[in-house]
C-alpha positions as CSV (number, residue, x, y, z in Angstrom):
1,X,-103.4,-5.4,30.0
2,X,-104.0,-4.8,26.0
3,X,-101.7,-5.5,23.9
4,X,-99.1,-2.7,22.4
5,X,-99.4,-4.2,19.1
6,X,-103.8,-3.6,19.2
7,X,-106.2,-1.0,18.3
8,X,-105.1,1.9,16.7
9,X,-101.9,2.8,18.1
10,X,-100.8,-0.5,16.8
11,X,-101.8,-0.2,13.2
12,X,-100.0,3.4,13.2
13,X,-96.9,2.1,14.6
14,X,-96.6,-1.1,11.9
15,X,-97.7,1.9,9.3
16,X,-94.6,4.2,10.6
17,X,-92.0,0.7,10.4
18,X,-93.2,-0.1,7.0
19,X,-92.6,3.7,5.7
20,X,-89.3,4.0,7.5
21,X,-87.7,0.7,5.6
22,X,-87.9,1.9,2.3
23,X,-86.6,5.1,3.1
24,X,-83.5,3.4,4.9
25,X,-83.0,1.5,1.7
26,X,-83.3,4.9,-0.2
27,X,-80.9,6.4,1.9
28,X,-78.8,4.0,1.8
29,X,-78.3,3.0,-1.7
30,X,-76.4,6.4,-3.0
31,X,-74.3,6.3,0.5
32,X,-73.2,2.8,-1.3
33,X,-72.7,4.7,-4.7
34,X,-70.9,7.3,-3.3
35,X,-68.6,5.3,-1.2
36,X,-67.8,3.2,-4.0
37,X,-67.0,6.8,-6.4
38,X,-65.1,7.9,-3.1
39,X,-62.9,4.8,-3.2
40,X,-61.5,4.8,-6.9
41,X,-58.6,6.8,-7.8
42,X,-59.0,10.1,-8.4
43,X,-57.8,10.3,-11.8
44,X,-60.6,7.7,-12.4
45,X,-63.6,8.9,-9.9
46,X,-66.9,8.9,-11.7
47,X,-69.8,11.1,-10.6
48,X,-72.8,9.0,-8.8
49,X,-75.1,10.3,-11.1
50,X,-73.2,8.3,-14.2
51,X,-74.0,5.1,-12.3
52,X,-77.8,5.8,-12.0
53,X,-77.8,6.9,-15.7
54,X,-76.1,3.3,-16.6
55,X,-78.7,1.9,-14.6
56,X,-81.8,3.4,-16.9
57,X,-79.0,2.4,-20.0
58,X,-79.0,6.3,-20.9
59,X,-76.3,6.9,-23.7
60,X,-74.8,9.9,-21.9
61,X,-73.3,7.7,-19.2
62,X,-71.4,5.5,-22.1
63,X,-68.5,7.8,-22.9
64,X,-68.0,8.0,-19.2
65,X,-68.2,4.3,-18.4
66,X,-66.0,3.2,-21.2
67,X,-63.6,6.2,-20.0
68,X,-63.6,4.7,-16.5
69,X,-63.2,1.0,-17.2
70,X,-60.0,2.1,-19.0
71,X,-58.8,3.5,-16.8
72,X,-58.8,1.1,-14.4
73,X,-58.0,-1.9,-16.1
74,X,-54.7,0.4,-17.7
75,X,-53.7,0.8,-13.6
76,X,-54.4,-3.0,-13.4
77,X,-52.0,-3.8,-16.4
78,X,-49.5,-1.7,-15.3
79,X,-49.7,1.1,-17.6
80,X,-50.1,4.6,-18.1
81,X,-53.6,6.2,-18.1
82,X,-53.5,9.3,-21.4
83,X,-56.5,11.4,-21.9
84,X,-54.6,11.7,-25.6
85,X,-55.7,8.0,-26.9
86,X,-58.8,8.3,-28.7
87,X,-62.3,6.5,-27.7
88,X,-61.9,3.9,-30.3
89,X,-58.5,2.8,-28.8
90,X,-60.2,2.8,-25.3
91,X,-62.8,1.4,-25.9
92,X,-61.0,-1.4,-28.2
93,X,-58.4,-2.0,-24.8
94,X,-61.4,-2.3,-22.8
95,X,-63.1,-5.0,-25.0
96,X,-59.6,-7.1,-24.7
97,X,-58.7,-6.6,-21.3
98,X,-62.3,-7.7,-20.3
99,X,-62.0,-10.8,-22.6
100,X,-58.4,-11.7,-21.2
101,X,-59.7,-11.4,-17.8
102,X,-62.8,-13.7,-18.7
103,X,-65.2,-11.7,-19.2
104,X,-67.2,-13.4,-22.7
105,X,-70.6,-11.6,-22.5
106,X,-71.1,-11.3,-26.1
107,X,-73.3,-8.4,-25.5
108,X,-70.5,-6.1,-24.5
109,X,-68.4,-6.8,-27.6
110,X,-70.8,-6.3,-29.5
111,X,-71.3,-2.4,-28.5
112,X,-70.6,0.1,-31.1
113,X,-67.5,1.2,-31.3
114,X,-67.6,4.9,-30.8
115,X,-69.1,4.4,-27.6
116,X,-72.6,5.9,-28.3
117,X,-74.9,3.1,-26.4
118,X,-74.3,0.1,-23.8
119,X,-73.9,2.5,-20.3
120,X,-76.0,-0.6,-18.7
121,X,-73.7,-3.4,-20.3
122,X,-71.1,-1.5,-19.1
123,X,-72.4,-0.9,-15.0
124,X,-72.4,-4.9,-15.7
125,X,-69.1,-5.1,-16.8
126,X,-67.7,-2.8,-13.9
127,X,-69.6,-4.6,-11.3
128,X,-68.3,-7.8,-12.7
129,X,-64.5,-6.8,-11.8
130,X,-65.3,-5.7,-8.3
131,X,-66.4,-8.7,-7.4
132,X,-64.3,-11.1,-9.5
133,X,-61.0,-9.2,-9.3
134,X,-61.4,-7.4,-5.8
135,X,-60.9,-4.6,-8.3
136,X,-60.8,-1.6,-5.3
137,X,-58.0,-3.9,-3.3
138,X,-55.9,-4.1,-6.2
139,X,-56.2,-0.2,-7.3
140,X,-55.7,0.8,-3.5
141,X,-52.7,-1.6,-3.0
142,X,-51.3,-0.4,-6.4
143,X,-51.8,3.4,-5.7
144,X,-50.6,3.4,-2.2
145,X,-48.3,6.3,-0.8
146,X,-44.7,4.2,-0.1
147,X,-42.9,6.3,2.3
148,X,-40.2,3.4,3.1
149,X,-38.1,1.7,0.6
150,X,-39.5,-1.4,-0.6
151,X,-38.5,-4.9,-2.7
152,X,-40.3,-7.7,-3.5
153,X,-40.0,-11.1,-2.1
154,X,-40.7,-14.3,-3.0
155,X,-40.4,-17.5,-0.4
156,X,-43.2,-19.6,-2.0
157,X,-42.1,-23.0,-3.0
158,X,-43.0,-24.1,-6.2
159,X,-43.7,-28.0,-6.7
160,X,-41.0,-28.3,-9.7
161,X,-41.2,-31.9,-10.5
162,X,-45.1,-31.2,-11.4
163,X,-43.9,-28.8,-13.8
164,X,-42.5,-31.3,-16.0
165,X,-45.2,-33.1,-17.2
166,X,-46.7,-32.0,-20.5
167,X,-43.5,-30.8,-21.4
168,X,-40.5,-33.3,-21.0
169,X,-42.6,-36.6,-21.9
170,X,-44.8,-35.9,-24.9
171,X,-42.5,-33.6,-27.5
172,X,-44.5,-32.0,-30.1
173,X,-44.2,-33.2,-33.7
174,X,-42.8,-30.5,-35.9
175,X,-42.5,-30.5,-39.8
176,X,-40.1,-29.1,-41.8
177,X,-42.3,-26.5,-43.0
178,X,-42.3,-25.2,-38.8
179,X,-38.4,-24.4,-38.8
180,X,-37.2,-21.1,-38.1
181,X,-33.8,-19.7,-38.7
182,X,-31.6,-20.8,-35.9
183,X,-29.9,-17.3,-36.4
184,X,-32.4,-15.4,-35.3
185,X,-33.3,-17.4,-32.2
186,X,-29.8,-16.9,-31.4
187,X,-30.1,-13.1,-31.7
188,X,-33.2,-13.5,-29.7
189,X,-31.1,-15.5,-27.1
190,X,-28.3,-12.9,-27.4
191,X,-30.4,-9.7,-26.7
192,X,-32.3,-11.3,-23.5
193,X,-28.9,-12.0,-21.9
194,X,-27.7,-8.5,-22.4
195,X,-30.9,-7.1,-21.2
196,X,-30.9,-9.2,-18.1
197,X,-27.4,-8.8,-17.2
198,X,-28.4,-4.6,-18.2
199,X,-31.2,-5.2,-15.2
200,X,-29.2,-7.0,-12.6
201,X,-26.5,-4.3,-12.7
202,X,-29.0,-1.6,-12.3
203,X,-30.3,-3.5,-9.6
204,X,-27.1,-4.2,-8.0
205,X,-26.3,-0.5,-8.0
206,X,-29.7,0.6,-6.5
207,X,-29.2,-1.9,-3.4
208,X,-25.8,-0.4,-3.2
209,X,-27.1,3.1,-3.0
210,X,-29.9,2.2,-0.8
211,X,-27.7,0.5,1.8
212,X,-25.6,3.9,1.7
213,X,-28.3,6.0,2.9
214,X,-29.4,3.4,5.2
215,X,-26.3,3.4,6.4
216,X,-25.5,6.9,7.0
217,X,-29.1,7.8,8.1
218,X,-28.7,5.0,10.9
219,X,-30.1,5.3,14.6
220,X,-31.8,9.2,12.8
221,X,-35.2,8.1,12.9
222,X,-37.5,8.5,15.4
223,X,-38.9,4.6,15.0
224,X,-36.5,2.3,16.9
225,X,-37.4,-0.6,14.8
226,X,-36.5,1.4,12.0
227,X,-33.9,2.9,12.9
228,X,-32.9,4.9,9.4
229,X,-34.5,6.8,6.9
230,X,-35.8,5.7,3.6
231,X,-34.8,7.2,0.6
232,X,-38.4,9.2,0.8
233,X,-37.2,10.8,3.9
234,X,-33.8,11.3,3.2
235,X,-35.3,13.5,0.2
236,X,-38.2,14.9,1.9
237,X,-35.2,16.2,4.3
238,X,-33.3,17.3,1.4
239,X,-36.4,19.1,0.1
240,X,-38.7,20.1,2.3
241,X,-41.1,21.8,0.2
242,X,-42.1,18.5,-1.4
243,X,-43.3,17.8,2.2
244,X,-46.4,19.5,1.1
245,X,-47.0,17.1,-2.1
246,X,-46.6,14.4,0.0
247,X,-49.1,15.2,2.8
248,X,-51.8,15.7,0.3
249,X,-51.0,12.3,-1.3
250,X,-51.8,10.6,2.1
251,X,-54.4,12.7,2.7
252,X,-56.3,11.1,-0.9
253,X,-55.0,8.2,0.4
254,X,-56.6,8.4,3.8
255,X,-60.0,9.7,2.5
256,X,-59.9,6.5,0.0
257,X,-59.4,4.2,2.9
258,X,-62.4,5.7,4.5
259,X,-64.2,5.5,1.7
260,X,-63.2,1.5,1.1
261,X,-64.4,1.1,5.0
262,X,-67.6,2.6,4.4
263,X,-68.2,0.6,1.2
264,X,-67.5,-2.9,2.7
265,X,-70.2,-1.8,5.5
266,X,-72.7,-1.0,2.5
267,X,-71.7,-3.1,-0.3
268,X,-74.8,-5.7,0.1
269,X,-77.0,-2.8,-0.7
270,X,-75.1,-2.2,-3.6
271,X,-75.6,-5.9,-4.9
272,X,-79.1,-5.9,-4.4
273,X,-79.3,-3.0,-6.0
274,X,-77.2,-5.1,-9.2
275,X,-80.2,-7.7,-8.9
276,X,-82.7,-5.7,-9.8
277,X,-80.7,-4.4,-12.5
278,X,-80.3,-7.8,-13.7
279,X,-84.2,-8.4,-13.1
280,X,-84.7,-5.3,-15.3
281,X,-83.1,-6.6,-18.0
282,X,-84.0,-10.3,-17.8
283,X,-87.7,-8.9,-18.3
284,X,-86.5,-6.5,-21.5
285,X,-85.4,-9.2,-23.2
286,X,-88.4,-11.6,-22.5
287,X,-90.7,-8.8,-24.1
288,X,-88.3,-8.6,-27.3
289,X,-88.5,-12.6,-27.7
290,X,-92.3,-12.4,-27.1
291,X,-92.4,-9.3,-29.3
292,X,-90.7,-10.8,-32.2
293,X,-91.8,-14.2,-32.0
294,X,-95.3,-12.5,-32.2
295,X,-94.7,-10.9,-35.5
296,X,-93.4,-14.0,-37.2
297,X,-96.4,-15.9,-36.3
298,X,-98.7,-12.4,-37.3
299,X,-96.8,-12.3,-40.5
300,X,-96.4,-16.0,-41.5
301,X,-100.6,-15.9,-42.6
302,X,-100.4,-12.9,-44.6
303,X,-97.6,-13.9,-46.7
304,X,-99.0,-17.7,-47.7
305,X,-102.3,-15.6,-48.1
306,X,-101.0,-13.3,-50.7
307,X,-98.6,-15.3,-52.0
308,X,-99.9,-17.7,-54.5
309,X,-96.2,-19.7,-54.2
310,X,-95.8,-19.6,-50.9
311,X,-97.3,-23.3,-50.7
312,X,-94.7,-24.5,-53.2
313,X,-91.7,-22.8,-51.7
314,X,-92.8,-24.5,-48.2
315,X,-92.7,-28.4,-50.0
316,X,-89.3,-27.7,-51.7
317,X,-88.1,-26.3,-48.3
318,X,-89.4,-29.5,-46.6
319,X,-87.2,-31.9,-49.6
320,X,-84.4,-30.1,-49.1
321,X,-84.4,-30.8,-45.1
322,X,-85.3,-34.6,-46.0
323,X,-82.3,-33.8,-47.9
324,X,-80.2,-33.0,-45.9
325,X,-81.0,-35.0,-43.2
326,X,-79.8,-38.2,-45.4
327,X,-76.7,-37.0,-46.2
328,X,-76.1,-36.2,-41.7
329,X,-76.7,-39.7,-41.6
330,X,-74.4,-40.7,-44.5
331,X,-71.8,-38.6,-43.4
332,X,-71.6,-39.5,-39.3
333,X,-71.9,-43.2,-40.5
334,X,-68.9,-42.3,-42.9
335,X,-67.1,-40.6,-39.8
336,X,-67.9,-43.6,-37.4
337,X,-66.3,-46.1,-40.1
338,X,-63.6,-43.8,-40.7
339,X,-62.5,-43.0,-36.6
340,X,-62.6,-46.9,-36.1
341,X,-60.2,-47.5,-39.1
342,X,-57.9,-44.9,-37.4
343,X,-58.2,-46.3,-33.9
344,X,-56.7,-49.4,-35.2
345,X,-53.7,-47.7,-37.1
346,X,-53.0,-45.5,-33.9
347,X,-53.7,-48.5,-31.6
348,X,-51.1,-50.9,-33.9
349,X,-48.6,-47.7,-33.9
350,X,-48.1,-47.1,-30.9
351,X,-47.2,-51.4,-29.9
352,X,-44.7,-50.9,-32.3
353,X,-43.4,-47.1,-30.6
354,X,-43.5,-48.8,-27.1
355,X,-41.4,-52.1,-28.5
356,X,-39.3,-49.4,-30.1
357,X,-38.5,-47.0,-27.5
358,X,-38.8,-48.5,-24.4
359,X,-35.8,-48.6,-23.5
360,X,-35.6,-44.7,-24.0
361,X,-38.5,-44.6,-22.3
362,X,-37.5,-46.3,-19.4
363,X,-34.1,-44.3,-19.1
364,X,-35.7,-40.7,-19.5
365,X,-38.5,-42.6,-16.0
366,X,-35.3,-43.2,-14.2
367,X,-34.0,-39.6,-15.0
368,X,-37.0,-38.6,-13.7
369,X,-36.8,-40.4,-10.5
370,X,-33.1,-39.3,-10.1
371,X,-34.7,-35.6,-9.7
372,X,-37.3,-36.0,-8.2
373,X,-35.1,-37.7,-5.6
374,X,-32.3,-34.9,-5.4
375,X,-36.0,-32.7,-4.5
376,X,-37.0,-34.9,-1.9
377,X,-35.5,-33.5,1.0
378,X,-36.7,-30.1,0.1
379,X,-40.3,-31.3,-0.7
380,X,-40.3,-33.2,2.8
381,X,-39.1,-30.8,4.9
382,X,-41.6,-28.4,6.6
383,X,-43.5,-26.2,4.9
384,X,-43.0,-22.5,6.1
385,X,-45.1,-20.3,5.4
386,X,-43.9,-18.4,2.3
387,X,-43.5,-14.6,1.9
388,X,-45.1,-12.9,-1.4
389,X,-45.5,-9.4,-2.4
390,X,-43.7,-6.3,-2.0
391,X,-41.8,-5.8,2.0
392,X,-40.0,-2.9,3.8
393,X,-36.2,-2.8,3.6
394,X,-35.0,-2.2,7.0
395,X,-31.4,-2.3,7.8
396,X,-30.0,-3.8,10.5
397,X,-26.4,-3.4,12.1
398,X,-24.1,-6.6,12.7
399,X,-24.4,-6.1,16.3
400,X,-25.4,-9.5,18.1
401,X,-28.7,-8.3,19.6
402,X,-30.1,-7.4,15.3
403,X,-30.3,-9.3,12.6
404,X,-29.5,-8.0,9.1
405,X,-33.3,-8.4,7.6
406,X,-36.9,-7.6,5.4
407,X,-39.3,-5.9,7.7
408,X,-43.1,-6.2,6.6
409,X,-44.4,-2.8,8.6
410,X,-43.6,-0.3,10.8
411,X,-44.6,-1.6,13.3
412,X,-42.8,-2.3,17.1
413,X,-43.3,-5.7,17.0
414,X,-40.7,-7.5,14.8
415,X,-41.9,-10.9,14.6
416,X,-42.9,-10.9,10.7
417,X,-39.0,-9.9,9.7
418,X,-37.5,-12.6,7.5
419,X,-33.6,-12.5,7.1
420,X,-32.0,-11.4,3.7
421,X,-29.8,-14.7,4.4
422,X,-32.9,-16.6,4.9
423,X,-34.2,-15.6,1.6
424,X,-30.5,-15.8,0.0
425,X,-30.2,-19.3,1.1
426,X,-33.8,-20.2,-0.4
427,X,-33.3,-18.7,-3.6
428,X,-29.7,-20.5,-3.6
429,X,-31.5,-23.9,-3.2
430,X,-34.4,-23.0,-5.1
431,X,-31.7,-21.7,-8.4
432,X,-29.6,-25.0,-8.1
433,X,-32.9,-27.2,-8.6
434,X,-33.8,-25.2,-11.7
435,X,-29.8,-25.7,-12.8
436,X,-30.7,-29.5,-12.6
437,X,-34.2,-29.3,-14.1
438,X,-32.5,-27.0,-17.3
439,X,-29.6,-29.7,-17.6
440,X,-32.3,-32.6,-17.9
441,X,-34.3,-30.5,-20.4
442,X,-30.9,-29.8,-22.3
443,X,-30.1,-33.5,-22.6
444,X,-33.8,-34.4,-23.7
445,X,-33.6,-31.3,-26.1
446,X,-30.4,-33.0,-27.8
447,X,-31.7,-36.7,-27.9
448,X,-34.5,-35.3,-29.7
449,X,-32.5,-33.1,-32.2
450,X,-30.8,-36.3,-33.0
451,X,-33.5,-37.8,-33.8
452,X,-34.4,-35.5,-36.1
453,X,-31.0,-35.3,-37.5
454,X,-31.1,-39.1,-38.4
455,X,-34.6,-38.7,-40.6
456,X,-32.7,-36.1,-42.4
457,X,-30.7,-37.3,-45.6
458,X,-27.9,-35.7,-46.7
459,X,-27.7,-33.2,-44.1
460,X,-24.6,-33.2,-41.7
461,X,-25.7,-31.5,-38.4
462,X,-22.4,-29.9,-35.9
463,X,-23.6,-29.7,-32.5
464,X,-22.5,-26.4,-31.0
């Protein structure tokens, strides 16, 4: 028998595999694009084309690119996308929501600022938060169509001892020049109060109202777990015309979701695709170095050739160096001497601190240990695993076979319900150990004020 892969046939059947991959890759590289456009919000959905335009670093895909990274990064923040701020504003936010988020390639921030170049800086930029802030997770758990009525929870346990160092032991030395008006900090103290008690009333009443429909609308919905309607429902109910609205929401909402699966099937195309963009301009800026390196050394000849004081501008540039050189070494011998002196002050000041205040020392260690013991049953016990994030509101009725609780889904199977008294009794426990943490930092706060108070002459100071 001869072999499929000899003669003829053979070479035209490796010919056909090797045409065939690149066009796969072809095919599948704006299927990646446009899953990726599909799956951004659609107040915020770019055409492909812009991203192919960034790619070549054409400066009609700027203005687009700086308009969709604001965007985004204004859902991100929490705040409300306007087509009214101007470009410079935009592109200004951009600049310092990139740089809060980490972002520090100088090249960005150093784009003009009326957006007129930089549509490949930018691709890099928007490429960077996809992969570094799971940017299409966020926006898609953000925009999401919430049909029940929702709260957020939060079971994690926070290691409060550890909090304490940095800020209980080692108390900043302020001068007198660093006061502030006590006045105004109590203002300041006096406004957040009435704002937060403003915030728990309002939320006080909305749990009120949302038990009453939940209470009325119990054992209505078709859901058995459920049980109730949502305030959603109860309006949609109300109003059935904004039925309509709502059903094209979930519909965007549905298409996104497609959209998100088909990306995460393609994305690796995608990032090889970002590769050779990085390729692209790893080789640019080689040829610029080369390029301008090339014209120094072109130029150098023709200046000391033509210029009949070239030669002594060279030797008084070599003296100066010599120069300066000498006086580096004076002054980091001058700096050595000087650090060593200082050692040896700070090294005898602190024996006399530790002779001085040990015994405060040791009593703000055994304060310490008093907490940390007060903790220790909490901290011991075992871990659950801790709720985060927003969950369902579902009532439940006080008969024996329900439990009053949070439900995370919809769904029939009711095992990822936490109690409300469950959560109560956690956030009980975990509000008394910050009552005794703010105590200790009270106490510490007015040891240290009278401390202060003594190095002050003729100043009486009234505790309040």
């Amino acid at each position: 028998m001869r072999p499929l892969h000899s003669g003829r046939g053979g070479k035209r059947r490796r010919g056909r595999m090797r045409r065939q991959q690149p066009r796969d890759r072809g095919w599948a590289l704006p299927a990646a694009v446009g899953a990726l456009c599909r799956a951004l919000p659609p107040r915020a959905r770019p055409a492909p084309d812009t991203l192919r335009r960034a790619r070549f670093d054409r400066p009609q895909a700027s203005l687009d690119f700086w308009r969709l990274l604001y965007a985004l990064l204004k859902q991100i923040h929490g705040g409300k996308w306007t087509e009214a701020d101007d470009i410079d504003n935009q592109i200004r936010f951009v600049k310092s929501a990139l740089w809060y988020h980490g972002y520090g390639r100088p090249e960005l921030h150093r784009l003009p600022a009326d957006g007129s170049a930089g549509s490949r800086e930018l691709l890099l930029a928007f490429s960077w938060l996809l992969h570094r802030l799971s940017l299409l997770e966020q926006l898609l758990s953000r925009n999401r169509v919430k049909t029940g009525d929702e709260t957020s929870v939060c079971t994690c346990e926070d290691d409060l001892p550890n909090n304490q160092e940095g800020t209980t032991e080692i108390a900043p030395e302020y001068g007198l020049e660093d006061r502030v008006d006590v006045r105004y900090l109590q203002w300041l103290n006096g406004r957040l109060r009435f704002q937060w008690r403003s915030l728990h009333a309002q939320h006080q009443e909305q749990c009120k109202l949302l038990h009453k429909i939940h209470l009325f609308t119990s054992g209505s919905h078709m859901d058995q777990i459920l049980g109730h309607f949502s305030v959603t429902e109860a309006d949609l109910v109300r109003q059935p015309e904004n039925y309509k609205q709502l059903l094209q929401l979930m519909e965007s909402e549905t298409m996104q979701l497609k959209a998100f699966l088909e990306w995460k099937q393609l994305e690796p195309v995608y990032w090889q695709w970002m590769e050779t963009v990085l390729d692209n301009m790893a080789e640019e800026g080689n040829m610029c170095r080369s390029q301008d390196t090339h014209v120094e050394k072109s130029e150098l000849p023709e200046e000391t050739s033509c210029c009949p004081w070239a030669a002594s501008l060279t030797g008084q540039i070599d003296r100066l160096s010599r120069d300066l050189m000498t006086l580096h070494d004076q002054l980091h011998e001058l700096v050595t001497r000087r650090k060593a002196a200082w050692c040896q002050k700070v090294k005898t000041r602190e024996e006399e601190l530790q002779k001085e205040r040990f015994s405060a020392t040791a009593r703000k260690i055994q304060e310490s240990v008093a907490l940390k013991l007060l903790d220790l049953t909490n901290l011991c016990a075992p871990k659950k695993n801790g709720m985060h994030g927003s969950c369902r509101l579902v009532f439940r009725s006080k008969h024996p076979a329900s439990k009053t609780g949070f439900g995370r889904s919809v769904s029939t199977e009711p095992v990822s319900a936490v109690s409300a008294t469950e959560v109560i009794r956690e956030l009980q426990m975990r509000a008394a150990s910050l009552e005794r943490e703010l105590k200790q930092l009270q106490e510490e706060c007015r040891q240290r004020l009278g401390e202060i108070a003594e190095g002050l002459e003729g100043v009486i100071c009234v505790s309040p």
